[in-house]
PDBQT receptor file of N, H, CA, C and O in Angstrom, charges set to zero:
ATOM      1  N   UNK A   1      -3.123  60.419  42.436  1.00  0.00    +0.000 N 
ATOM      2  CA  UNK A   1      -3.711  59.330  41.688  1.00  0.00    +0.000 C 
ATOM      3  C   UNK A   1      -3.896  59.681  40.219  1.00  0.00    +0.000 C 
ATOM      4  O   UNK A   1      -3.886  58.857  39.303  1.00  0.00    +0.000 OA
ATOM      5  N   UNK A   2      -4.034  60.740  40.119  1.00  0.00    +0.000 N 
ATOM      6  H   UNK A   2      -4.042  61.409  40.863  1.00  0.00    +0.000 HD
ATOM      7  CA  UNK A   2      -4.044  61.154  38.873  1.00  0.00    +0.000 C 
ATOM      8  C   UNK A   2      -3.145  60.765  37.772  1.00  0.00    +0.000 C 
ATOM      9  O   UNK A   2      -3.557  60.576  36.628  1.00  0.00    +0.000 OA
ATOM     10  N   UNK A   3      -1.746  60.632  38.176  1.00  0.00    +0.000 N 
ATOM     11  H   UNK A   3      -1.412  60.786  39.106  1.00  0.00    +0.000 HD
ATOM     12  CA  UNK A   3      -0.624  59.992  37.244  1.00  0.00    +0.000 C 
ATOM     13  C   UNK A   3      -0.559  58.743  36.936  1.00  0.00    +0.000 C 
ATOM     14  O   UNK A   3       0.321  58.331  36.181  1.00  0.00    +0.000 OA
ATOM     15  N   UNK A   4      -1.662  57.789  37.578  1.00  0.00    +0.000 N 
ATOM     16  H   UNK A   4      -2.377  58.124  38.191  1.00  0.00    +0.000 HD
ATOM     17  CA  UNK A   4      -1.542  56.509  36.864  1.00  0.00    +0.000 C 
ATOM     18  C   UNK A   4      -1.815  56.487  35.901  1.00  0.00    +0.000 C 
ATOM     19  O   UNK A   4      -1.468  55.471  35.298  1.00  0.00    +0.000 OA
ATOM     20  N   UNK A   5      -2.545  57.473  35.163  1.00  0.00    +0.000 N 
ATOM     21  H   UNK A   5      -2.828  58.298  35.653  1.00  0.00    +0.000 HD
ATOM     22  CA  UNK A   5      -2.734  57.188  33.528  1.00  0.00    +0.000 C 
ATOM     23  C   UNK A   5      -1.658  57.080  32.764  1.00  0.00    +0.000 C 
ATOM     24  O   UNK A   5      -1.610  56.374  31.757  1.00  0.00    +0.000 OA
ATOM     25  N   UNK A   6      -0.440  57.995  33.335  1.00  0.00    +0.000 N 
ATOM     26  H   UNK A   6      -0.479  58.569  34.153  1.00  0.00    +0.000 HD
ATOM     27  CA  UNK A   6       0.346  58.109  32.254  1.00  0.00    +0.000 C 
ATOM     28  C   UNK A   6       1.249  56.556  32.148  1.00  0.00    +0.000 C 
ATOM     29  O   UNK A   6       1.899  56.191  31.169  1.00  0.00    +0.000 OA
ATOM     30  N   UNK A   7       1.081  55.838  33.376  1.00  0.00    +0.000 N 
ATOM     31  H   UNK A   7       0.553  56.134  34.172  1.00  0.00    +0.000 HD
ATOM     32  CA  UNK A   7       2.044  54.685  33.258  1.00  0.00    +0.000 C 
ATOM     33  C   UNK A   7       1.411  53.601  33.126  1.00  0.00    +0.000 C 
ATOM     34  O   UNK A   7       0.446  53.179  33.762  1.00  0.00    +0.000 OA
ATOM     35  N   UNK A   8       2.281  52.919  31.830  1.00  0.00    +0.000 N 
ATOM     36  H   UNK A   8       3.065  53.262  31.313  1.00  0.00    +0.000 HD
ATOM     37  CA  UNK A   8       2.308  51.421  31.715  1.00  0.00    +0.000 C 
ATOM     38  C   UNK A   8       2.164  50.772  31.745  1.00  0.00    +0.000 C 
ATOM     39  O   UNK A   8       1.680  50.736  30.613  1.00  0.00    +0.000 OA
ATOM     40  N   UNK A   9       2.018  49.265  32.262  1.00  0.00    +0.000 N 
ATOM     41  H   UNK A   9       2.411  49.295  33.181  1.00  0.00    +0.000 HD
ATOM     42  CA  UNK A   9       3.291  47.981  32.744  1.00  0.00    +0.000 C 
ATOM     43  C   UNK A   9       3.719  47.985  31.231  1.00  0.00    +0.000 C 
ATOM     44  O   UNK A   9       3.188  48.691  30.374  1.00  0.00    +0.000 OA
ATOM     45  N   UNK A  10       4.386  47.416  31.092  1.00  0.00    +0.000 N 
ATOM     46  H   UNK A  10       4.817  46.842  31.788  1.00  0.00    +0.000 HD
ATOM     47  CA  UNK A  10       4.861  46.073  29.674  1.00  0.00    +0.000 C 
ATOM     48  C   UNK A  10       5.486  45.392  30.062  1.00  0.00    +0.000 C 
ATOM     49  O   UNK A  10       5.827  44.595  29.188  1.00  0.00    +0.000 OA
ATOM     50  N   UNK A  11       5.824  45.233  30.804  1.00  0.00    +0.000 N 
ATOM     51  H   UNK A  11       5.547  45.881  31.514  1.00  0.00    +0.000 HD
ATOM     52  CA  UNK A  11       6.427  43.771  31.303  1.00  0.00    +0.000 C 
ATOM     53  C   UNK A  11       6.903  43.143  33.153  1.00  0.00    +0.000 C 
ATOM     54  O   UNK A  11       7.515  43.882  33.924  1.00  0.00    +0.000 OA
ATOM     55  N   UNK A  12       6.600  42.157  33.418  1.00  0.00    +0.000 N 
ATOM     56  H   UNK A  12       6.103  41.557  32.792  1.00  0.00    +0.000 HD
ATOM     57  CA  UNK A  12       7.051  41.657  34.790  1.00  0.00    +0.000 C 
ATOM     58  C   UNK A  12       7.800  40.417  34.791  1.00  0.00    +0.000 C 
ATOM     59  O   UNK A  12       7.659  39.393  34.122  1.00  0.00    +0.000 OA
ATOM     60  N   UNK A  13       8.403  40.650  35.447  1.00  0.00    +0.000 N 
ATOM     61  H   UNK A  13       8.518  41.481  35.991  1.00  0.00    +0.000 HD
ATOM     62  CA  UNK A  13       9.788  39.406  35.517  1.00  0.00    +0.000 C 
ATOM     63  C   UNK A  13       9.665  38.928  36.755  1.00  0.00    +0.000 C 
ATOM     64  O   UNK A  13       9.644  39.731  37.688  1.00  0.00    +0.000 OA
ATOM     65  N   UNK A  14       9.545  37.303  37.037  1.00  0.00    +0.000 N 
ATOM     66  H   UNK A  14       9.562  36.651  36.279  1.00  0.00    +0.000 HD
ATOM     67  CA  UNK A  14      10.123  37.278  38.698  1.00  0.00    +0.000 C 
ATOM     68  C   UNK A  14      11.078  36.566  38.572  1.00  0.00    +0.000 C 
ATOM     69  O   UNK A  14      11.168  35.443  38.074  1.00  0.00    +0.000 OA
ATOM     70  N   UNK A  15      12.021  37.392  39.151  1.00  0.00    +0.000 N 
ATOM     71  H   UNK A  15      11.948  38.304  39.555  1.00  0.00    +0.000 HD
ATOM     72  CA  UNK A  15      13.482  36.826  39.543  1.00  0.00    +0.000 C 
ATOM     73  C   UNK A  15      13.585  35.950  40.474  1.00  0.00    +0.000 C 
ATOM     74  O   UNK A  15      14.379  35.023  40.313  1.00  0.00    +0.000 OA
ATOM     75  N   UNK A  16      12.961  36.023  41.428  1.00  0.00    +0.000 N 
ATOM     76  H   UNK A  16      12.316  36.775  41.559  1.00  0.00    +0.000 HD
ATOM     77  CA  UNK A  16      13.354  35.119  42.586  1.00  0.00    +0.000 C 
ATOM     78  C   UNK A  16      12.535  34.877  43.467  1.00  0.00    +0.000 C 
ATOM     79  O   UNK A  16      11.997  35.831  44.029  1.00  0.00    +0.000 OA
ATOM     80  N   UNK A  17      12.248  33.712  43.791  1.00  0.00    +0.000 N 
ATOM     81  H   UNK A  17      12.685  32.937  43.335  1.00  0.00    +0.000 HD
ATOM     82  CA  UNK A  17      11.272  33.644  44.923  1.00  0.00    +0.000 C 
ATOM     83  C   UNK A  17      11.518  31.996  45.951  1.00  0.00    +0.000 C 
ATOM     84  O   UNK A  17      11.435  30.799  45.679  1.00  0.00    +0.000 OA
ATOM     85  N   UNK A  18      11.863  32.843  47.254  1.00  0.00    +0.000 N 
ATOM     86  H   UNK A  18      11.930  33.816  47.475  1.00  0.00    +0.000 HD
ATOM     87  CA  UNK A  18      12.330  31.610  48.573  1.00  0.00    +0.000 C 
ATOM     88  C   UNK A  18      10.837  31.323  49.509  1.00  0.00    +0.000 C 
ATOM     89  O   UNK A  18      10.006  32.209  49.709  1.00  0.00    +0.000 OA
ATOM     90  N   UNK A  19      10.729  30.052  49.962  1.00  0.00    +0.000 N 
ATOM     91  H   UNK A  19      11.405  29.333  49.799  1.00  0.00    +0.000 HD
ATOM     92  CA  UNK A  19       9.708  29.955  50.743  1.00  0.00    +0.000 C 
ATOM     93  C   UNK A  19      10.646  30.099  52.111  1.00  0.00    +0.000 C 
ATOM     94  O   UNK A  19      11.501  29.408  52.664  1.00  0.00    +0.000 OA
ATOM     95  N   UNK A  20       9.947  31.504  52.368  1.00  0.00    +0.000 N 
ATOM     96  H   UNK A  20       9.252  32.065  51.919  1.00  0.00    +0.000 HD
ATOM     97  CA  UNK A  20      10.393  31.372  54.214  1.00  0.00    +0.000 C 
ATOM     98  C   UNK A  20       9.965  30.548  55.114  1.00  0.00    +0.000 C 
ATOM     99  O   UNK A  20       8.777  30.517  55.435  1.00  0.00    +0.000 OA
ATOM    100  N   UNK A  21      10.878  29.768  55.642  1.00  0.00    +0.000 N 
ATOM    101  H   UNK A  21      11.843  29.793  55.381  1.00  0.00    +0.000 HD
ATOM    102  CA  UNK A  21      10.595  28.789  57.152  1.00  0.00    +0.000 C 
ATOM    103  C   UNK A  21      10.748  29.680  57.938  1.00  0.00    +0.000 C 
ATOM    104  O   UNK A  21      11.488  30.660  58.022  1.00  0.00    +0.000 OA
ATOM    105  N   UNK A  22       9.471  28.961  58.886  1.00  0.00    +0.000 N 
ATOM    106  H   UNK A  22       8.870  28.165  58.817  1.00  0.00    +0.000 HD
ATOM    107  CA  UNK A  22       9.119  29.689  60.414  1.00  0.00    +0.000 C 
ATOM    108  C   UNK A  22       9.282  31.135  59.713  1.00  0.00    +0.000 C 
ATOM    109  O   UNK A  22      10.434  31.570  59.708  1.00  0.00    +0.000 OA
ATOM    110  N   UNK A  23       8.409  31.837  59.195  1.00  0.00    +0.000 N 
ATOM    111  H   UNK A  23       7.474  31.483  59.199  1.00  0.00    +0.000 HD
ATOM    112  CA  UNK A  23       7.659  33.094  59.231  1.00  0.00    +0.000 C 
ATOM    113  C   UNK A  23       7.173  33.397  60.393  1.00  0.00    +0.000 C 
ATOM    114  O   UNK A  23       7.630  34.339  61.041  1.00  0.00    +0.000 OA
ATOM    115  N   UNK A  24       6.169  32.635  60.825  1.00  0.00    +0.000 N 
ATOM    116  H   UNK A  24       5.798  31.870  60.299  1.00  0.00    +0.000 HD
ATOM    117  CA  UNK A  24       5.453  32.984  61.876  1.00  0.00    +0.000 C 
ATOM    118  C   UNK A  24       6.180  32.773  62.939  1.00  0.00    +0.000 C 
ATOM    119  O   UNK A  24       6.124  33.791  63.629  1.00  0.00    +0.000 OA
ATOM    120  N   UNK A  25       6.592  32.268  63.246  1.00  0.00    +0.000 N 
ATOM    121  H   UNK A  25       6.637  31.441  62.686  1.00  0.00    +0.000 HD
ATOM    122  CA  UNK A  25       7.521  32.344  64.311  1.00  0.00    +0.000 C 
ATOM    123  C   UNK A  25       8.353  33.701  64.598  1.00  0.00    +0.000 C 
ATOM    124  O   UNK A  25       8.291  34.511  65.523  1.00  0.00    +0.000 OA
ATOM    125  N   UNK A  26       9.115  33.632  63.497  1.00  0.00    +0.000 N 
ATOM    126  H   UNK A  26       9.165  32.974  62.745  1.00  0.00    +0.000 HD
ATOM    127  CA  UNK A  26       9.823  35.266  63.169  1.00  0.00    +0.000 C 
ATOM    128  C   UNK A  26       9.234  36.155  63.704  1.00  0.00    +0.000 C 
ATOM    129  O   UNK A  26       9.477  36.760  64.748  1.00  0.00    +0.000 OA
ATOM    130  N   UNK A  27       7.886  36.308  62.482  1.00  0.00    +0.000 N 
ATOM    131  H   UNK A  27       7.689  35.816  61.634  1.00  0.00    +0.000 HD
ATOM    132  CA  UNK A  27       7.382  37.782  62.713  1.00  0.00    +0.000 C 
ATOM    133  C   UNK A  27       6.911  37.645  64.474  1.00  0.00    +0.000 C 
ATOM    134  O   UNK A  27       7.403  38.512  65.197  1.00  0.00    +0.000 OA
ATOM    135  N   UNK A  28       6.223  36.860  64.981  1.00  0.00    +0.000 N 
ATOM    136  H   UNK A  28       5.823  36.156  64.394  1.00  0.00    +0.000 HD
ATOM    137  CA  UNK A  28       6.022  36.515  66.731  1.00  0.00    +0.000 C 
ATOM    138  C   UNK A  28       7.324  37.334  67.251  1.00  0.00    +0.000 C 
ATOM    139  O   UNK A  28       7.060  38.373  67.856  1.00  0.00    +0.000 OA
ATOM    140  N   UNK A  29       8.688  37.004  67.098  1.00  0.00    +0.000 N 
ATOM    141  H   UNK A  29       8.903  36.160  66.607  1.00  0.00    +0.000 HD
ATOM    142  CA  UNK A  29       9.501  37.696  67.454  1.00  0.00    +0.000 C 
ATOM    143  C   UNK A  29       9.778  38.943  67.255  1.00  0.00    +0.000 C 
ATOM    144  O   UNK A  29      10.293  39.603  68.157  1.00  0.00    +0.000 OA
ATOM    145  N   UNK A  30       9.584  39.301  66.451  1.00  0.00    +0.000 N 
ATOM    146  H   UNK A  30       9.165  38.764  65.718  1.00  0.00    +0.000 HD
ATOM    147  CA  UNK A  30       9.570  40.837  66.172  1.00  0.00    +0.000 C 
ATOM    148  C   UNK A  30       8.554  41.584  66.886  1.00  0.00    +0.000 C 
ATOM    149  O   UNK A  30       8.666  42.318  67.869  1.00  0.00    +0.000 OA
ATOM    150  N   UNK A  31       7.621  41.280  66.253  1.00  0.00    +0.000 N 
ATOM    151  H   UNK A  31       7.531  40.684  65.455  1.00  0.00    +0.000 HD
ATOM    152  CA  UNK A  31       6.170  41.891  67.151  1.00  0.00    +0.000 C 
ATOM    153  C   UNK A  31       6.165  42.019  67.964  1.00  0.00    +0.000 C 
ATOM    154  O   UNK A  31       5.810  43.106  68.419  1.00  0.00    +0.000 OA
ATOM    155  N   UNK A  32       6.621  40.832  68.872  1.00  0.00    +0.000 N 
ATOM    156  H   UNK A  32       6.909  39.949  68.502  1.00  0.00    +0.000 HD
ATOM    157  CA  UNK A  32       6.402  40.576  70.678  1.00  0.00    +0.000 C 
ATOM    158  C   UNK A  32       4.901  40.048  70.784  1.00  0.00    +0.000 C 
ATOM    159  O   UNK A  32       4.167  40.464  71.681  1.00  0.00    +0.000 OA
ATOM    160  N   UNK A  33       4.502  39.186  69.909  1.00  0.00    +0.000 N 
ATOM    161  H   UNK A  33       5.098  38.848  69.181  1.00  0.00    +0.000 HD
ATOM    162  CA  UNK A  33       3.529  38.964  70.019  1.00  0.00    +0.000 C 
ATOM    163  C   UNK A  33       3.091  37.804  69.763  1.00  0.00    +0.000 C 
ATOM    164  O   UNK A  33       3.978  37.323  69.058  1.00  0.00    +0.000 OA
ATOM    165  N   UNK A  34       2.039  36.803  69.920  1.00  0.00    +0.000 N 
ATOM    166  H   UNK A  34       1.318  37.194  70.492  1.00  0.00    +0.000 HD
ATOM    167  CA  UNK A  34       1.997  35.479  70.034  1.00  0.00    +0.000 C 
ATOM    168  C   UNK A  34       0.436  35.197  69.079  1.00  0.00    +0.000 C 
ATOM    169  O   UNK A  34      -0.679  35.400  69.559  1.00  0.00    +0.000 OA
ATOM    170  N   UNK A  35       0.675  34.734  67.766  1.00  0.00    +0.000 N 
ATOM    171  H   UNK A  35       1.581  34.569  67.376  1.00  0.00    +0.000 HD
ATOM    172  CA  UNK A  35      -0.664  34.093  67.424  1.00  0.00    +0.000 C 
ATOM    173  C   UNK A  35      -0.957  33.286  66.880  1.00  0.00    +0.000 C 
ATOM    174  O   UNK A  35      -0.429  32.986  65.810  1.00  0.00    +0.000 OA
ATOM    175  N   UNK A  36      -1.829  32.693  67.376  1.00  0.00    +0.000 N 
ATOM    176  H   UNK A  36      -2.257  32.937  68.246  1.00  0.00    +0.000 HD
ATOM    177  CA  UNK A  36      -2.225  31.280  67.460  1.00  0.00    +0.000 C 
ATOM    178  C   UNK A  36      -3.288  30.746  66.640  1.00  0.00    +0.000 C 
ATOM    179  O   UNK A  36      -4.034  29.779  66.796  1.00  0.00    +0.000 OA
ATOM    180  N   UNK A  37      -3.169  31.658  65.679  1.00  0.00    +0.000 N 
ATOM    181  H   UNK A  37      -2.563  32.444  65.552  1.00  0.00    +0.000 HD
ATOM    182  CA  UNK A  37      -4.104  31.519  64.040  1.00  0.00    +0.000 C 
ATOM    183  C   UNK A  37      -3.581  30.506  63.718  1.00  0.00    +0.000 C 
ATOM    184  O   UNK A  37      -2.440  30.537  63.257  1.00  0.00    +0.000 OA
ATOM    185  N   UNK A  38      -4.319  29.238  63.883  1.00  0.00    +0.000 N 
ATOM    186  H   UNK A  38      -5.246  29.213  64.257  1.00  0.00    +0.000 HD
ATOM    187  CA  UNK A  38      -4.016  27.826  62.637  1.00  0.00    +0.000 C 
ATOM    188  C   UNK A  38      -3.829  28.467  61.154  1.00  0.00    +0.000 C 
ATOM    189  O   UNK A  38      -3.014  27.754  60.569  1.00  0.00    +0.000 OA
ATOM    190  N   UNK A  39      -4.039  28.983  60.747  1.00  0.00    +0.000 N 
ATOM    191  H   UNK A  39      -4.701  29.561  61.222  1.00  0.00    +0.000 HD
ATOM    192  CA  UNK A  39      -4.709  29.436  59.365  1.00  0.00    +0.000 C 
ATOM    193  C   UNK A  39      -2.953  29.595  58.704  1.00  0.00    +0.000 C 
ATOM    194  O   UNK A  39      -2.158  28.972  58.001  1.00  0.00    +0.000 OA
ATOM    195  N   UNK A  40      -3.052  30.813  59.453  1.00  0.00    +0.000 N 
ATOM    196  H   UNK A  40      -3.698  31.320  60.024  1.00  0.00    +0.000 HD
ATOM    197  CA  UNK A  40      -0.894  31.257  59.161  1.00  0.00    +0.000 C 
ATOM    198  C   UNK A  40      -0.287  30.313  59.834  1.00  0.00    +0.000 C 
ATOM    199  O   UNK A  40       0.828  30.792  60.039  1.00  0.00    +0.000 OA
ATOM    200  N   UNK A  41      -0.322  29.256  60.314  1.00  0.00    +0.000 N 
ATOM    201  H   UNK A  41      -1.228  28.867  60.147  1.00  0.00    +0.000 HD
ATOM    202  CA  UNK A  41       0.844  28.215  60.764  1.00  0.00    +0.000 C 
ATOM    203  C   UNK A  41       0.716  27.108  60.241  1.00  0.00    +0.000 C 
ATOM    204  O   UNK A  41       1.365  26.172  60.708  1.00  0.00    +0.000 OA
ATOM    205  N   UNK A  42      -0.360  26.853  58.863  1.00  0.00    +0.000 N 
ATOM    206  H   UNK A  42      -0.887  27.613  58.483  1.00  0.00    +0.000 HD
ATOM    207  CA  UNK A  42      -0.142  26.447  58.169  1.00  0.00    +0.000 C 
ATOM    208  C   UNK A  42      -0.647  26.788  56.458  1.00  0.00    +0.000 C 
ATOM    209  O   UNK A  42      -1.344  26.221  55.617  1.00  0.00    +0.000 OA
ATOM    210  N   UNK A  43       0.124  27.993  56.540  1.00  0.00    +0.000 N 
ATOM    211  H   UNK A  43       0.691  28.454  57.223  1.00  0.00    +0.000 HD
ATOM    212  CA  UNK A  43       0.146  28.520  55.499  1.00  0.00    +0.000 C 
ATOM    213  C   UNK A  43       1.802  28.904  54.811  1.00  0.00    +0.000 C 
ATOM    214  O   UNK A  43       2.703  29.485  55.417  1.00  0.00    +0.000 OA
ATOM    215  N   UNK A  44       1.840  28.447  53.565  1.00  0.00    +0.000 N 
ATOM    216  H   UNK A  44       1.108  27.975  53.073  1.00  0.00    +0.000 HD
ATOM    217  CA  UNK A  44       3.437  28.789  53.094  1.00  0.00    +0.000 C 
ATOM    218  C   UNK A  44       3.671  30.432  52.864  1.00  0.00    +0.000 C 
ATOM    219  O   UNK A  44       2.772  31.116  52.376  1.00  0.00    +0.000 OA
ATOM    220  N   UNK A  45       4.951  30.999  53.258  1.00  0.00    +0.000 N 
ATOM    221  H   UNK A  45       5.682  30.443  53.655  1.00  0.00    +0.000 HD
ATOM    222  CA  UNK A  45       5.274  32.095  52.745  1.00  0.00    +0.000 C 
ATOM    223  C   UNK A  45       6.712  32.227  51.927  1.00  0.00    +0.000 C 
ATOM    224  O   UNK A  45       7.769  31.618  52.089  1.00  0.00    +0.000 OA
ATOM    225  N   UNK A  46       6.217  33.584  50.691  1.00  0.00    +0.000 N 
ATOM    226  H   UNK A  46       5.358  34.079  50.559  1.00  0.00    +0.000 HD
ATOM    227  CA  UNK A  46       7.241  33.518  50.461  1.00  0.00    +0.000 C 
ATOM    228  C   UNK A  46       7.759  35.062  49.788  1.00  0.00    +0.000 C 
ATOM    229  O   UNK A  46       7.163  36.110  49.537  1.00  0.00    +0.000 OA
ATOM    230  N   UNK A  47       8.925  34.685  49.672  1.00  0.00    +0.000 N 
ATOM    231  H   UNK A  47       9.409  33.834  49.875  1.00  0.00    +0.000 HD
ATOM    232  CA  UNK A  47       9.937  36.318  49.512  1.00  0.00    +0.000 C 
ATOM    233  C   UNK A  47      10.214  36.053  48.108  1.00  0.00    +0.000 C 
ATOM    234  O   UNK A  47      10.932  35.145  47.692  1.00  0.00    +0.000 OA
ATOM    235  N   UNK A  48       9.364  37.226  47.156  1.00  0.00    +0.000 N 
ATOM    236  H   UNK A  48       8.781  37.964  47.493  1.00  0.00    +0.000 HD
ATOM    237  CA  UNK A  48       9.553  37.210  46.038  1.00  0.00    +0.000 C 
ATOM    238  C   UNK A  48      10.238  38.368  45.813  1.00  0.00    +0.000 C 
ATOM    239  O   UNK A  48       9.920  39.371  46.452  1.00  0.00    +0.000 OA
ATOM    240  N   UNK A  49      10.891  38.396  45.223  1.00  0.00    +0.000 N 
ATOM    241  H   UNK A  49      11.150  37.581  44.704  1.00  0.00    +0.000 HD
ATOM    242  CA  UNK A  49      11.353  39.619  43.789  1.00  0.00    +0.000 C 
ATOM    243  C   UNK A  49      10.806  39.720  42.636  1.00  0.00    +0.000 C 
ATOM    244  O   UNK A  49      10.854  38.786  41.835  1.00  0.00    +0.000 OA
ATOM    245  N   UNK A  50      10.448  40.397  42.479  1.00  0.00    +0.000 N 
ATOM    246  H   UNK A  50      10.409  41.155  43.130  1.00  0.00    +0.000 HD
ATOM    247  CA  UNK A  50       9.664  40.935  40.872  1.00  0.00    +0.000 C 
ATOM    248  C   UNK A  50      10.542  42.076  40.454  1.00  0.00    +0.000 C 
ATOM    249  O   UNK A  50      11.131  42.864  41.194  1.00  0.00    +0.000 OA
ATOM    250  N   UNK A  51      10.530  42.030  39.026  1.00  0.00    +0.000 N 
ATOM    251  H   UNK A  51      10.052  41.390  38.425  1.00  0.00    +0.000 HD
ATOM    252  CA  UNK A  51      11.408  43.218  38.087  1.00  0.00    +0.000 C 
ATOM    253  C   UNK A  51      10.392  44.206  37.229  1.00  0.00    +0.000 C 
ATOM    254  O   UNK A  51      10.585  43.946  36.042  1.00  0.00    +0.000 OA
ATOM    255  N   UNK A  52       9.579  45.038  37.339  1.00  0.00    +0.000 N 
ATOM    256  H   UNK A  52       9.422  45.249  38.304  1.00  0.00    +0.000 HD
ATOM    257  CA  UNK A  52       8.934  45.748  36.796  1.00  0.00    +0.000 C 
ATOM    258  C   UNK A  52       9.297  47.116  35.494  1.00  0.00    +0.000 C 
ATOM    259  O   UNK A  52      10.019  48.095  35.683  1.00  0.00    +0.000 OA
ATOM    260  N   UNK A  53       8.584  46.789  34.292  1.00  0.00    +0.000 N 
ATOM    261  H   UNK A  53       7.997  45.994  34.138  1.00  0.00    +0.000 HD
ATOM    262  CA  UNK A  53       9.243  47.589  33.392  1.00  0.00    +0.000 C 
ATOM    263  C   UNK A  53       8.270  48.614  33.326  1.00  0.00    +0.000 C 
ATOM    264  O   UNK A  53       7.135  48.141  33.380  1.00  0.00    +0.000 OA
ATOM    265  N   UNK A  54       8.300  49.727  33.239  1.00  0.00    +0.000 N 
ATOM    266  H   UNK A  54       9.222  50.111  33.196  1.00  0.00    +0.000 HD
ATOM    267  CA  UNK A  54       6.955  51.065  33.231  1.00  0.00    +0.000 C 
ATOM    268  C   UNK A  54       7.437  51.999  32.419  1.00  0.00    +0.000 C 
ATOM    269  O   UNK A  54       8.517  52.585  32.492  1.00  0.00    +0.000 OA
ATOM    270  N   UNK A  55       6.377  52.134  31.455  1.00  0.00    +0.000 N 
ATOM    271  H   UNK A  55       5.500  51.658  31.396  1.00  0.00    +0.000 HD
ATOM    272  CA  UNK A  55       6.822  53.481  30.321  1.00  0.00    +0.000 C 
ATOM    273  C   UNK A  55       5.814  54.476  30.985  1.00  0.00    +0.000 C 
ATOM    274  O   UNK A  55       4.642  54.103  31.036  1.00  0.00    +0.000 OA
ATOM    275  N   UNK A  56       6.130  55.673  31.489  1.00  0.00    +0.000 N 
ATOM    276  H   UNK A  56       7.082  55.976  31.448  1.00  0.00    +0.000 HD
ATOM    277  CA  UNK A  56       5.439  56.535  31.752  1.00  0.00    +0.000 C 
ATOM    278  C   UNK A  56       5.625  57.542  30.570  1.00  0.00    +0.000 C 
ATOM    279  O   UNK A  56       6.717  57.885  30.117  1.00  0.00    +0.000 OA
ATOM    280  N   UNK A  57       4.102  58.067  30.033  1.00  0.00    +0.000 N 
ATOM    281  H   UNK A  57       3.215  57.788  30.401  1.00  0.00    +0.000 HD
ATOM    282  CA  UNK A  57       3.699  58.897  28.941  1.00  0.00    +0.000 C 
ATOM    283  C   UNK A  57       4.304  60.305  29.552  1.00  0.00    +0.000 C 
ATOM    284  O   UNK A  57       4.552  60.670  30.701  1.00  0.00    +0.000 OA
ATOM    285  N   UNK A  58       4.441  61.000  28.107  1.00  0.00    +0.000 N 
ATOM    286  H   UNK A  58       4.240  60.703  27.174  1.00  0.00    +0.000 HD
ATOM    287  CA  UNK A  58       4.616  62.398  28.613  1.00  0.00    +0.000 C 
ATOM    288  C   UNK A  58       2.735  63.112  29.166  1.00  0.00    +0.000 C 
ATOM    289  O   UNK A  58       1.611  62.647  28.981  1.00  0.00    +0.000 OA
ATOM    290  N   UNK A  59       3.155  64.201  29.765  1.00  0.00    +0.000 N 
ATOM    291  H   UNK A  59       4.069  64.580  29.915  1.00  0.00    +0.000 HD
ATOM    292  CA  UNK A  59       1.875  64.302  30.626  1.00  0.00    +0.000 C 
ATOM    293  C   UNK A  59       0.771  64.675  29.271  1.00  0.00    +0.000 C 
ATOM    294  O   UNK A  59      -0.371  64.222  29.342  1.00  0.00    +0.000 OA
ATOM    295  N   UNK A  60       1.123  65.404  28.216  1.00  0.00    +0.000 N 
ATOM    296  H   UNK A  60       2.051  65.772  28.158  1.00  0.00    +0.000 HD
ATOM    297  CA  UNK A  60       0.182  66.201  27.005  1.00  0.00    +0.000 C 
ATOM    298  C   UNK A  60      -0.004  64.482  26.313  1.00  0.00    +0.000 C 
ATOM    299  O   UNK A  60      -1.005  64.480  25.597  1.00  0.00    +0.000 OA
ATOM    300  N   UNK A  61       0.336  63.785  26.328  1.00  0.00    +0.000 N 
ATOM    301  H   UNK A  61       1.149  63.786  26.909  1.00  0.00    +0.000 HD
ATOM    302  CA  UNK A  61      -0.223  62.527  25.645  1.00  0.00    +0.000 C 
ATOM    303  C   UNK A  61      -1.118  61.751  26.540  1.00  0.00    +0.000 C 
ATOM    304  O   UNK A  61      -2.002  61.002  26.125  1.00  0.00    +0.000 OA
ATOM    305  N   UNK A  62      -0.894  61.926  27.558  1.00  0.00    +0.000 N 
ATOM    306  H   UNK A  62      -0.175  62.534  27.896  1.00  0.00    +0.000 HD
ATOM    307  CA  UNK A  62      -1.407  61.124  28.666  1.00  0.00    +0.000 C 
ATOM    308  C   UNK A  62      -3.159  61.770  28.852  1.00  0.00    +0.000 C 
ATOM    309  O   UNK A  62      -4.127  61.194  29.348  1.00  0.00    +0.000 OA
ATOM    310  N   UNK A  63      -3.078  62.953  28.332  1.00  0.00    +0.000 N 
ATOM    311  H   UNK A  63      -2.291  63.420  27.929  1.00  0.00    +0.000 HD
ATOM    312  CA  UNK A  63      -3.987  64.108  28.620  1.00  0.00    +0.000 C 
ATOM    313  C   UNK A  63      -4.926  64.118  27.420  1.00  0.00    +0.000 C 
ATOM    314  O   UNK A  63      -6.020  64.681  27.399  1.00  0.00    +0.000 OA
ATOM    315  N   UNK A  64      -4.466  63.547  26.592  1.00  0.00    +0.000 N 
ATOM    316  H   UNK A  64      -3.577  63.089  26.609  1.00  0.00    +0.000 HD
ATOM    317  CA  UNK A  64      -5.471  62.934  25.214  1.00  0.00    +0.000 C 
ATOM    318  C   UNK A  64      -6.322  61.429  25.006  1.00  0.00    +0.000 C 
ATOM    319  O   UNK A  64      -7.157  61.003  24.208  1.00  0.00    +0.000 OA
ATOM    320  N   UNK A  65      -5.691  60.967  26.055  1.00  0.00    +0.000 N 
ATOM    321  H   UNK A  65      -5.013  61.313  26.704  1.00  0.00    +0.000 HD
ATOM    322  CA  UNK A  65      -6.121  59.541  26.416  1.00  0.00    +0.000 C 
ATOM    323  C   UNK A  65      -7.714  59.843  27.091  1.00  0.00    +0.000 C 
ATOM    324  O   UNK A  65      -8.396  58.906  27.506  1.00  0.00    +0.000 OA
TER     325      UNK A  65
């Protein structure tokens, strides 16, 4: 944890983002498992991409901060 000092952000991009149909359903299939949470069956999901830019400091600058 210590190295988050030395990094960044400056910038985020989202490239792309699909709303998955029948998620829940899916993941039910995968799992092997069945749930019957109203909450997630009607809730939207979706598959984003994000592009993340990170300048990580050298460690002796990072160490003056």
């Amino acid at each position: 944890m210590a190295d988050n000092i030395r990094d960044q952000l400056t910038s985020v991009e989202v490239i792309d983002h699909d709303r998955i149909m029948g998620y829940s359903t899916y993941n039910d299939i995968l799992t092997q498992t069945r749930s019957f949470d109203m909450d997630d069956r009607e809730s939207d999901f979706y598959n984003v991409t994000v592009n993340f830019v990170v300048k990580r400091l050298p460690k002796y600058e990072a160490d003056l901060l």
